[in-house]
Each structure stands twice: as C-alpha cells, then as structure tokens.
C-alpha positions as CSV (number, residue, x, y, z in Angstrom):
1,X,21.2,69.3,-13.1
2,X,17.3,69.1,-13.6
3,X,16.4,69.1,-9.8
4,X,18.9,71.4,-8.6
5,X,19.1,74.4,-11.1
6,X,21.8,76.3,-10.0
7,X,21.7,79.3,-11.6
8,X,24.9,81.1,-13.9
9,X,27.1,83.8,-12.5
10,X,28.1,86.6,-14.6
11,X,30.9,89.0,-14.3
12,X,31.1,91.1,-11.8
13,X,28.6,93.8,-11.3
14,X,26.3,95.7,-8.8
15,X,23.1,93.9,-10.1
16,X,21.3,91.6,-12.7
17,X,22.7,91.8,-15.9
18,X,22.1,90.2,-19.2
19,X,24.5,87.8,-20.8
20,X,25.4,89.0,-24.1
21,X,28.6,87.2,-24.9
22,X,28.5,83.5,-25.2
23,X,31.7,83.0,-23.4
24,X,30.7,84.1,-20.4
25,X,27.5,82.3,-20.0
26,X,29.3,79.5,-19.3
27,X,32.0,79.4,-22.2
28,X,29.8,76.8,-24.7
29,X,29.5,79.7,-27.4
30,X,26.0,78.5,-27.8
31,X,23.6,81.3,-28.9
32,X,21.2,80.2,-26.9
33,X,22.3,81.5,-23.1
34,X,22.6,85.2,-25.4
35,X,20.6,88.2,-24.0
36,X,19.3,86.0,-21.0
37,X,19.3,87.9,-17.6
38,X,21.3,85.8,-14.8
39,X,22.8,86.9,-11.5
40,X,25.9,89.2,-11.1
41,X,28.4,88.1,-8.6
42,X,27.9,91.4,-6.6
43,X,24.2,91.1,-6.6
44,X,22.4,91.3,-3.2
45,X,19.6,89.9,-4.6
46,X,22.1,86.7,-5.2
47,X,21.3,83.8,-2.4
48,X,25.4,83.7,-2.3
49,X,25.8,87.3,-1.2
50,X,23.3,87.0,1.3
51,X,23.8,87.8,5.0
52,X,25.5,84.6,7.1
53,X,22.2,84.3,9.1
54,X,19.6,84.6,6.2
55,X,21.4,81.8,4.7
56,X,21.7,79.4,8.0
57,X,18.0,80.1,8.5
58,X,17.2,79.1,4.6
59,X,19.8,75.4,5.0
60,X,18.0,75.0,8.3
61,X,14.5,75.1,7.0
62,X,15.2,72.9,4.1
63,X,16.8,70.5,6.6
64,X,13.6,70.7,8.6
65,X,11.7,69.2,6.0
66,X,13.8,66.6,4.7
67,X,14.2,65.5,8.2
68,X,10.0,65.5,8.8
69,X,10.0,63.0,5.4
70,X,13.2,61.0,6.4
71,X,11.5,60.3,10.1
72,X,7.8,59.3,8.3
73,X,9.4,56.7,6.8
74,X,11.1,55.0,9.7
75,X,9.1,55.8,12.4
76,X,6.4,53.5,10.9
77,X,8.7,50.2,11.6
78,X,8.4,50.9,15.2
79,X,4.7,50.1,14.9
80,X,4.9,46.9,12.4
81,X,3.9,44.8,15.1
82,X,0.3,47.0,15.8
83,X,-0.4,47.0,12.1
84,X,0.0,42.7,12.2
85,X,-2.5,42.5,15.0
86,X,-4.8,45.5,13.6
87,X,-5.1,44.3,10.5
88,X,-4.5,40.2,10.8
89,X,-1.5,40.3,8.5
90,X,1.5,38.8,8.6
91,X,5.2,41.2,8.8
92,X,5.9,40.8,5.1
93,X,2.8,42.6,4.5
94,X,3.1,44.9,7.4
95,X,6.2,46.4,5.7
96,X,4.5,47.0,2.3
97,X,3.9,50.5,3.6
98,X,7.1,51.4,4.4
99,X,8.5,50.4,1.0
100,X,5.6,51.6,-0.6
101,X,6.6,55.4,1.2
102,X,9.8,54.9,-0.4
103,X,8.5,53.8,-3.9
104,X,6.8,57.3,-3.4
105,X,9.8,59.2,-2.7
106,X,11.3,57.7,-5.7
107,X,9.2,59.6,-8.0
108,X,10.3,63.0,-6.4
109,X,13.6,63.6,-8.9
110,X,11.1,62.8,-11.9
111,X,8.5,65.6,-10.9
112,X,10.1,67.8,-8.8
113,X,12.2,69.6,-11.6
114,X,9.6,70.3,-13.6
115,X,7.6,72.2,-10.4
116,X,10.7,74.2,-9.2
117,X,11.6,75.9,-12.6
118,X,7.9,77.0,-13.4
119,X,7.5,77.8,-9.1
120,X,10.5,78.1,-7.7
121,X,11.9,76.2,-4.7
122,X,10.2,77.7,-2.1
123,X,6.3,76.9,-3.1
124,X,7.2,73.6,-4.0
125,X,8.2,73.2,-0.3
126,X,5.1,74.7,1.1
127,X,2.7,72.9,-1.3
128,X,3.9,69.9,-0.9
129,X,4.5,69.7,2.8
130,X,1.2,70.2,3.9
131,X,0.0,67.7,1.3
132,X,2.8,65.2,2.8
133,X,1.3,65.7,5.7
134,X,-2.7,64.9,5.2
135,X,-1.7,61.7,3.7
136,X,0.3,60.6,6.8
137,X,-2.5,61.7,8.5
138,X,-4.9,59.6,6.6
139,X,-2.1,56.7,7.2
140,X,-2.8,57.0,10.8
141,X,-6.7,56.8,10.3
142,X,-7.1,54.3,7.9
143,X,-9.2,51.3,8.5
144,X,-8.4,49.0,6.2
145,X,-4.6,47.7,5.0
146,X,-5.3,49.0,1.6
147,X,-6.2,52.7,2.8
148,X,-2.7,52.2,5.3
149,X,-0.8,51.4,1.5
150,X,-2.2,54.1,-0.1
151,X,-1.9,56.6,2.4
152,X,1.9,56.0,2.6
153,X,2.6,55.6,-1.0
154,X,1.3,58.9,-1.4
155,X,2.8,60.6,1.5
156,X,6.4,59.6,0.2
157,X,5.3,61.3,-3.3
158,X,4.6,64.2,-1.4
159,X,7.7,64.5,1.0
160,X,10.2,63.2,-1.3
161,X,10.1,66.8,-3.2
162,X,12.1,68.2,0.4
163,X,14.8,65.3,-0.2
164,X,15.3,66.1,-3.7
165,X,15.5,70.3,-3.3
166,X,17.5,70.0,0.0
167,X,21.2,69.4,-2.2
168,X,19.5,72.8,-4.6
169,X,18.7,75.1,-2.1
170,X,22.2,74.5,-0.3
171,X,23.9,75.0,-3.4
172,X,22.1,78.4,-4.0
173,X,23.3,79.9,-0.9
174,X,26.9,78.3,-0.8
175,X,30.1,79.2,-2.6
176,X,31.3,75.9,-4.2
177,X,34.3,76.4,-2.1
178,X,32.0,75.0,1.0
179,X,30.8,72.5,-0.9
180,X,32.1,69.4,1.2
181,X,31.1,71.0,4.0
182,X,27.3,71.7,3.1
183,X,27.7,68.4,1.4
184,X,28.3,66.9,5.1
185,X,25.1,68.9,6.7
186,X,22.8,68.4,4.1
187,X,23.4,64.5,4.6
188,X,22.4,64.7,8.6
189,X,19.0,65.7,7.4
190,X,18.0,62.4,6.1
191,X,20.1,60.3,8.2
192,X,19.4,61.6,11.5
193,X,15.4,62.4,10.8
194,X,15.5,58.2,9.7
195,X,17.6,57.6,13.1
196,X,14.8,59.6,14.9
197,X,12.2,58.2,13.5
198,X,12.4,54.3,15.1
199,X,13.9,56.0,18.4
200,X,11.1,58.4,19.4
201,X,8.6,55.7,17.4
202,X,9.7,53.0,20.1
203,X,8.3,55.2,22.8
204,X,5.1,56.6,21.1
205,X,3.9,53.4,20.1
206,X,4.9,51.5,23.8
207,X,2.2,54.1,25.1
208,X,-0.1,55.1,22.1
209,X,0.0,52.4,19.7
210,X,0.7,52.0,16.2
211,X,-1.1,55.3,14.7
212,X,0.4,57.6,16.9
213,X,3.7,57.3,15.2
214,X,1.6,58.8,12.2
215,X,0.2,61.4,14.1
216,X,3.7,62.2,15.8
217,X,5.2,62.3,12.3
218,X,2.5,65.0,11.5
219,X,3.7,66.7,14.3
220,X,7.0,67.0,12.8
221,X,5.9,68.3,9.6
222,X,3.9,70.5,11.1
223,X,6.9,72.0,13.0
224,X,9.1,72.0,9.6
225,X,6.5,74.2,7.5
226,X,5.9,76.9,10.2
227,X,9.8,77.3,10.2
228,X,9.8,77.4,6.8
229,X,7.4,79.9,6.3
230,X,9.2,82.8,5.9
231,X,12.0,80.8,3.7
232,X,12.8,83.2,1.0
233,X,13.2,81.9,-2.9
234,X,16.7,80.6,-3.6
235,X,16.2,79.5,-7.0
236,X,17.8,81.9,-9.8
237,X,14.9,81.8,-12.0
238,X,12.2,82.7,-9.9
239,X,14.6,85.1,-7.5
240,X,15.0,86.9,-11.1
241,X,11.4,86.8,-12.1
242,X,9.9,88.4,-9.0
243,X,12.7,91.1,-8.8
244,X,11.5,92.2,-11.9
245,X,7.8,92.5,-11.1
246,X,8.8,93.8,-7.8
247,X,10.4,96.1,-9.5
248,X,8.4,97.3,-12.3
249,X,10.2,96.1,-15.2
250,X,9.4,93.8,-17.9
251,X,9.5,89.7,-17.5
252,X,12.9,89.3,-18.1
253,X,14.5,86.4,-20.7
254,X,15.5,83.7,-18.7
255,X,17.2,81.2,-20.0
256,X,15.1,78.1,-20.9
257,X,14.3,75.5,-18.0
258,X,16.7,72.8,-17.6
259,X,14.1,70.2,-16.7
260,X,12.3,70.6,-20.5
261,X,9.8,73.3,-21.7
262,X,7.6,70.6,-24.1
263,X,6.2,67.7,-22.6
264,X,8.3,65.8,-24.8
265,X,11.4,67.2,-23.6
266,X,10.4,66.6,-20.0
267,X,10.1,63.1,-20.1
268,X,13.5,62.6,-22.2
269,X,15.7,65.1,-19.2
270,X,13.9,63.3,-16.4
271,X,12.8,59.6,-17.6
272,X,14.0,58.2,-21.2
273,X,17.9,60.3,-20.4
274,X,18.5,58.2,-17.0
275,X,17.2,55.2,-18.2
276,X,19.6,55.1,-21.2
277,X,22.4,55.8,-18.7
278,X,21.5,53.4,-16.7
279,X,21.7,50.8,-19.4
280,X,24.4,52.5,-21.1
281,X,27.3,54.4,-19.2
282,X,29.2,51.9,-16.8
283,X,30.1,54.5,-14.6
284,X,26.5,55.7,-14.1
285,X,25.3,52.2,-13.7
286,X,28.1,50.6,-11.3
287,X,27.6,54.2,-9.1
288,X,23.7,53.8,-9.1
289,X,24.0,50.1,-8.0
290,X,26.7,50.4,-5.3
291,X,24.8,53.8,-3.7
292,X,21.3,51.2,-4.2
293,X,22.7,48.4,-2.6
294,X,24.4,50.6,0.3
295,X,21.0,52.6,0.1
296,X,19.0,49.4,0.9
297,X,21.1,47.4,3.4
298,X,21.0,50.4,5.7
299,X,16.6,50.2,5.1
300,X,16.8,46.8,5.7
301,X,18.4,47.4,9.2
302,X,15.1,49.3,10.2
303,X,13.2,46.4,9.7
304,X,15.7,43.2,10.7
305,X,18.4,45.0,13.8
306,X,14.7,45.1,16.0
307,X,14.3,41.8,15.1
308,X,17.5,40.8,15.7
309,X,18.0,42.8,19.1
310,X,14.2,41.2,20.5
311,X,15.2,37.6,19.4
312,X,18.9,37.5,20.8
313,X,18.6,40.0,23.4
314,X,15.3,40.6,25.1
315,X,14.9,43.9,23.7
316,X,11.4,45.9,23.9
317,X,10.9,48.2,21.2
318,X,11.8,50.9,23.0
319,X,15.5,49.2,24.0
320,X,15.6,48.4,20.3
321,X,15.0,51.9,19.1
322,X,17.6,52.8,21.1
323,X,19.7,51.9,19.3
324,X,19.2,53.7,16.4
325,X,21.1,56.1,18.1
326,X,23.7,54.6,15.9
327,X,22.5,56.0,12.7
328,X,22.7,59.4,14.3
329,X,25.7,58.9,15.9
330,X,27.0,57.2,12.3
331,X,26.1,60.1,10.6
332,X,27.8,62.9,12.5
333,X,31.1,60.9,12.4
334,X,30.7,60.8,8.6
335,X,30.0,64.7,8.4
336,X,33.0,65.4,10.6
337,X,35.2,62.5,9.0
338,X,34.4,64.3,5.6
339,X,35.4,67.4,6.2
340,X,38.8,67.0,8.1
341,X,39.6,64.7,4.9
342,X,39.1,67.0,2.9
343,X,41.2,69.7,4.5
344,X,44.0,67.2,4.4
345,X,43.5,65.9,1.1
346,X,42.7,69.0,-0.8
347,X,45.8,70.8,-0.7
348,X,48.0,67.9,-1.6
349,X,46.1,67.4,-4.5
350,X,45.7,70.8,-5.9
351,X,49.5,70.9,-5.3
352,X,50.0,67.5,-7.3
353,X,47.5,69.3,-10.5
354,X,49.3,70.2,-13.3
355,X,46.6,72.9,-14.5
356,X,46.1,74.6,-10.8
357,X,42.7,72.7,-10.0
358,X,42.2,69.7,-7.9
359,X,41.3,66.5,-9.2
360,X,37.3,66.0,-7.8
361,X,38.5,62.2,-6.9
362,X,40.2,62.9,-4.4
363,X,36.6,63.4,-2.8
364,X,36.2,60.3,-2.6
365,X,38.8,58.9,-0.4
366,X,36.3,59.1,2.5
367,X,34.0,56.7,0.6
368,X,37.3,54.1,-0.2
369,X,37.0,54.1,3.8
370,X,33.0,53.6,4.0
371,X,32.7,50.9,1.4
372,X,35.5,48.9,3.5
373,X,33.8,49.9,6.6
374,X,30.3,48.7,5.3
375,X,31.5,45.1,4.5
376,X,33.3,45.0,7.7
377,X,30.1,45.8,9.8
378,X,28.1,43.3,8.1
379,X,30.3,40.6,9.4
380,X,30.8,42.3,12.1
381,X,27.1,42.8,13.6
382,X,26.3,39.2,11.7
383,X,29.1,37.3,14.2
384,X,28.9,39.1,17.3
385,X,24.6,39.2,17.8
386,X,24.3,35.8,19.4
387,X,23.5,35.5,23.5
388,X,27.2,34.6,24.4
389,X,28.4,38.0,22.8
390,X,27.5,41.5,25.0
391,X,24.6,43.5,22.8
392,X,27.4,46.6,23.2
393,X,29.3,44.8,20.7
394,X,26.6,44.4,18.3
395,X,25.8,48.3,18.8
396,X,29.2,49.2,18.1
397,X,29.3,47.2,14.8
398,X,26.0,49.4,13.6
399,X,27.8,52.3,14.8
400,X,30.5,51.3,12.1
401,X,27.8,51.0,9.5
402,X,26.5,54.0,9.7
403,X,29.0,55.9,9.6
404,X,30.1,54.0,6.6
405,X,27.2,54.2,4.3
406,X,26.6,57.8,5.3
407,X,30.4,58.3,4.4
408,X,29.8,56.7,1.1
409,X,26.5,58.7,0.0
410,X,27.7,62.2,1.3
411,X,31.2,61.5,-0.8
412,X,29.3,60.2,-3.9
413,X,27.0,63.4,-3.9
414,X,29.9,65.9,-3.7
415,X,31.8,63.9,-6.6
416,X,28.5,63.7,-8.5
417,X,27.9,67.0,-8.4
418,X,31.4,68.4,-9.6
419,X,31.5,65.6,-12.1
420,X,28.3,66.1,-13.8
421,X,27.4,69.8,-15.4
422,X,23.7,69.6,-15.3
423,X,22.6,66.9,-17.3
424,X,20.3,64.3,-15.9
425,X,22.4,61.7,-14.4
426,X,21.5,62.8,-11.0
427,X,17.5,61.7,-11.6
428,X,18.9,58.2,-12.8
429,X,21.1,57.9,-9.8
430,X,18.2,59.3,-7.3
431,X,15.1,57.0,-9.0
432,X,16.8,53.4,-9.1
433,X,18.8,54.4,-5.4
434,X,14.8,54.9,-4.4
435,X,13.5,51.7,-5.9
436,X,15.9,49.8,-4.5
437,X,15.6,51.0,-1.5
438,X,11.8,49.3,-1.5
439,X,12.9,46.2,-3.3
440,X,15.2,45.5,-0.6
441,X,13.0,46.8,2.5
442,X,10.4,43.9,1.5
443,X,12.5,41.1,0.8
444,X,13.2,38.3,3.4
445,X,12.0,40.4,6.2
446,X,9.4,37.9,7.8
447,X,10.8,37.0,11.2
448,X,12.2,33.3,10.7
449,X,10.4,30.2,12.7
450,X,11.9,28.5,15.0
451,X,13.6,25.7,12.5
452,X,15.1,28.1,10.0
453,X,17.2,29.9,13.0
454,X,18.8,26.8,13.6
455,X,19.7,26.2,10.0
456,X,20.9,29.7,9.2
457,X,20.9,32.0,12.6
458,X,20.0,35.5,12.8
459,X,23.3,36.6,11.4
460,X,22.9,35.5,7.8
C-alpha cells in the first residue's frame, strides 16, 4: 500500500536481519525481497515492540495533525457569510475555498508516497505542517477572492499529507490484532477536528470576524507540530536506514520503494493503477462511489445544517455550530459501536472458518448498520426541520448521521486494509473520495429565495 508502507517482519530474532529465503519475505518466492534487511519480530528498534507510552505519544501526534487539517477545512464555513460581505460575492462563490482545500487534500495519496519512502514519515509531517500552516495564514490575509482560493487550495495540498500517513503510522506501531481498534481512533482524528472546526469557528468569528478562523486554525497547527516534535520515525525503511548510519555500518539493501523508484513507475502505482481500477474492477468502483457519496453528504452538512438551522430556527452561528457537536458525538459512538462489534462478531466467525482465520467481512457488519442509518437520517433531519417540529429532533437525526457515515468509513478502512496487500487501490479510493467531496461541497449550496422554499422546502 503505496501511502502506508508497512514494513515485512521476519522470523524471530534479537535484531535486523536480512531476508535470505524467499518464503519468508512474504512467501511470493520472488527473488526480489532476497538479501534485503527488514525488521525481526524481537527487534527493539521495531515501532511494534516499542514501549506502550512511546507508541500512545507517536498515534497521538499523528492525530494532532490530522485533526489541525480536518478543523482548517471546516472552520472556514463558519465565516462564509464575512467572506460574501468582504469580497461582494455571492455563497456559491464563498464556498469555492472550502472545496478548493479539499480538491487540495485530494492530491495527498498521489504525492505523499513518494515523499515518505525517500524521507520517512516523520519529516514529511514536519515539512509539511509548517508549510500547511503559512498558506492558511496567507488565507486569513488575503485581499482579494483569488488570493483567499489560492491560499486554501494550497493549504489542503499541504495538510492532506497528515490525513493520508495518519492510517501508516498507526499501523507501524500496532499489532494487526488491534487493528479495529486503532482503526476506530484514527477515524476521531478527522471527524472530531471537522466537528471542531464550525463549533469553536461559530464563536471566533461572532467576535473576530471571518479571518480569525484562519488565524485560530494556525493556532491549531501550531500546537500539533510542537507536539510532534519529538515524534520518532515509524516507517521501516527509514527506521532501518538511520540505524545503520547510527550505527556505523554500511547503507543496508532495502527492499525497493513501493510507491515506484522511476518516474515512470510512480505515476503508474499512484495515478494510471487507480484510475484503471476505477474504471475497471466493480468492487473498487462501487466502494469508491458509496465512501464519495457518504464522504460528500456529510461536507455538504457543513455548508446547508447552518442554513437550515438559521432559516427554520433562528439560529446564530454560534447556536448553529453548536450543533456540530453531533459530528463529535457521531464519531465516538461509531469508535465504540466498532469495537464491541467486533468483539462479538469476531469469535463467531473465526469459529465458523474452516481454515482457522476469520473471514475480514465480517468487519463490516458495523457499516450494513451505517449505510441504513445514513439513509434513515436523511429523511429523518429532511422531515422533522420545519418550525412546528422541536430543533432537538432535528439534532438528534444529525446525531444519527454521524455516527453512521463515520461507522461506514472506519469499517471500509479496516476491510480495505486486510483486503488489499499493498497495491494501489487505496490511492484510487482516497483521490475520487477527495474529489467528490469538493464536487459535492459546491453544488446547490446557494441559500434558496424566498419562492423556491415554497416550491421545495428546506428539507429537499
């Protein structure tokens, strides 16, 4: 898996060895993992075999950054409304920025890979974050609606990296036996930091104004790098390399990068390879359009549940960001709705296996719930948000959603990752989940005149 790079476990031993027989580099037989130096299980230069707190420091500074990118992108929608009067424009325009942050991001799992095999995990963090934080900056001091675009566009480049490497580094330091259960924490990090974002926005722009929610979000960033400052390399490769040099001892044969070495075989692992999928393998293309429709109904709700909640109910924008509570709430329901499933599924189905391993669909029984529970709260929030009907009810029904759609993605990303063995399905999945995500931000958004509420209504 080109972003992630997990690297190959020998046999057991009491430090790096080299992997000699073909078998046990994987069991291919292919000549080409021979004589390449790769982790022993026993190894306590191994991210796995780490101390518990070393490795809850490492997940929790990976989390800080992908939350720092997640809440730049939603904490813009609470200032829409300042960038319509500062710049004369109407909303449709007003929300290019925010798609154009997450056309941005969805560049991350094309150039990402290539970085973190040459770099390693942990400068591609601290490059970029700093970088992801000038352009917000420069979002927050621009002048002109074309500077604003820019700026945004180019601060989603620079902060997707920390969305991309987040599901790497936890799968570095974690045993695959925890895998739903980092699976589960590892989603909080974008779901809460986008909860966040409109719900402390609502509040900094009530008493700053629109470019304060750029300067809090700097803020943020600025919190996530100096905790992740003294975040130790997770990635095999370059954990290897420097161990070596530290060491004293030759550069050691690693085995090539998964991402490409030519320029050639870069863009066919991490563009021409997802696209064909895309095109070409149902089950690639019917999972990447579910997760991008789930993806942009729930970027959508930034935009039209502060419409909805201001036209129906009265809100302010500090009410309506409120109640993005919902999406926090949602997404710690999921996490904890995940794992009990799993603890109740899993042994039933490894009992029911006929060759003593568990079938990886049963992970995604919690996502059978979610996609039923994500229809549901569509009708659900669409039919109860009118004057006659308590705005509790309304909450409740975006409760339901986001614990639905978080259910969905967290499920889909643990099956994913069992399914595929490190081809480049995942880049597909992550680049057209993106890009609809800021198709769908953009489209119908415009608050409705008068006349079309009567013909339609809020809900549809």
């Amino acid at each position: 898996m080109p972003m992630e790079g997990n690297h190959t476990m020998g046999e057991p031993n009491s430090g790096l060895e080299t992997m000699n027989d073909p078998e046990s580099a994987g069991g291919s037989g292919e000549p080409k993992f021979m004589g390449h130096v790769v982790f022993s299980s026993t190894d306590y230069e191994n991210p796995q075999n780490w101390p518990l707190h070393k490795k809850v420091y490492v997940c929790a500074a990976a989390t800080a950054f992908g939350f720092a990118t997640a809440f730049g992108l939603t904490a813009y929608t609470a200032g829409i409304t300042g960038v319509m009067a500062q710049f004369n424009i109407s909303m449709t325009k007003a929300i290019v920025p925010y798609s154009l942050y997450l056309l941005g991001i969805a560049f991350a799992p094309i150039h990402t890979p290539h970085f973190t095999e040459r770099f390693g995990r942990n400068t591609v963090y601290l490059v970029s974050q700093p970088i992801f934080a000038l352009f917000t900056l420069g979002a927050g001091y621009s002048q002109n609606f074309s500077s604003l675009a820019a700026c945004r566009f180019f601060a989603g480049f620079f902060g997707g990296p920390a969305l991309v490497l987040i599901e790497g580094t936890f799968a570095d330091v974690w045993h695959s036996k925890v895998t739903v259960s980092y699976y589960s924490v590892l989603t909080l990090a974008s779901y809460v930091g986008a909860g966040c974002g409109p719900l402390i926005g609502g509040f900094v722009f009530a008493a700053r104004g629109w470019r304060w929610t750029q300067y809090v979000t700097c803020m943020v960033a600025l919190a996530a790098y100096l905790l992740g400052l003294g975040m130790p390399e997770t990635y095999a490769r370059s954990v290897i390399a420097r161990t070596h040099k530290r060491r004293g001892l030759d550069a050691p044969r690693l085995a090539p990068a998964q991402s490409g070495v030519t320029i050639a075989e870069m863009a066919h692992v991490t563009i021409l390879s997802p696209l064909k999928m895309l095109v070409s393998e149902p089950l690639v293309i019917g999972i990447s359009l579910y997760l991008a429709f789930n993806f942009g109904v729930i970027f959508s709700f930034f935009i039209s549940i502060p419409v909805v909640l201001n036209l129906t109910y009265d809100f302010t924008i500090q009410q309506a960001g409120l109640a993005f509570i919902a999406a926090i709430v949602g997404s710690l329901l999921a996490a904890a709705t995940s794992m009990l499933m799993d603890r109740l599924t899993f042994p039933r189905s490894l009992k029911n296996s006929s060759n003593g391993m568990a079938n990886i669909e049963y992970r995604l029984v919690p996502a059978m719930f979610g996609g039923i529970g994500i229809t549901a709260s569509l009708f659900w929030i669409a039919w109860t948000a009118v004057p006659t009907i308590s705005w509790y009810v309304t909450r409740l029904g975006i409760d339901v959603e986001g614990t639905a759609i978080a259910s969905v993605r967290a499920e889909q990303s643990h099956w994913r990752r069992m399914e595929n063995d490190g081809n480049s399905k995942v880049s597909g999945h992550q680049k057209i989940e993106m890009q609809e995500k800021a198709r769908e931000s953009t489209r119908g958004k415009r608050v409705p005149p008068p006349h079309s509420q009567a013909k339609v209504g809020l809900g549809f």
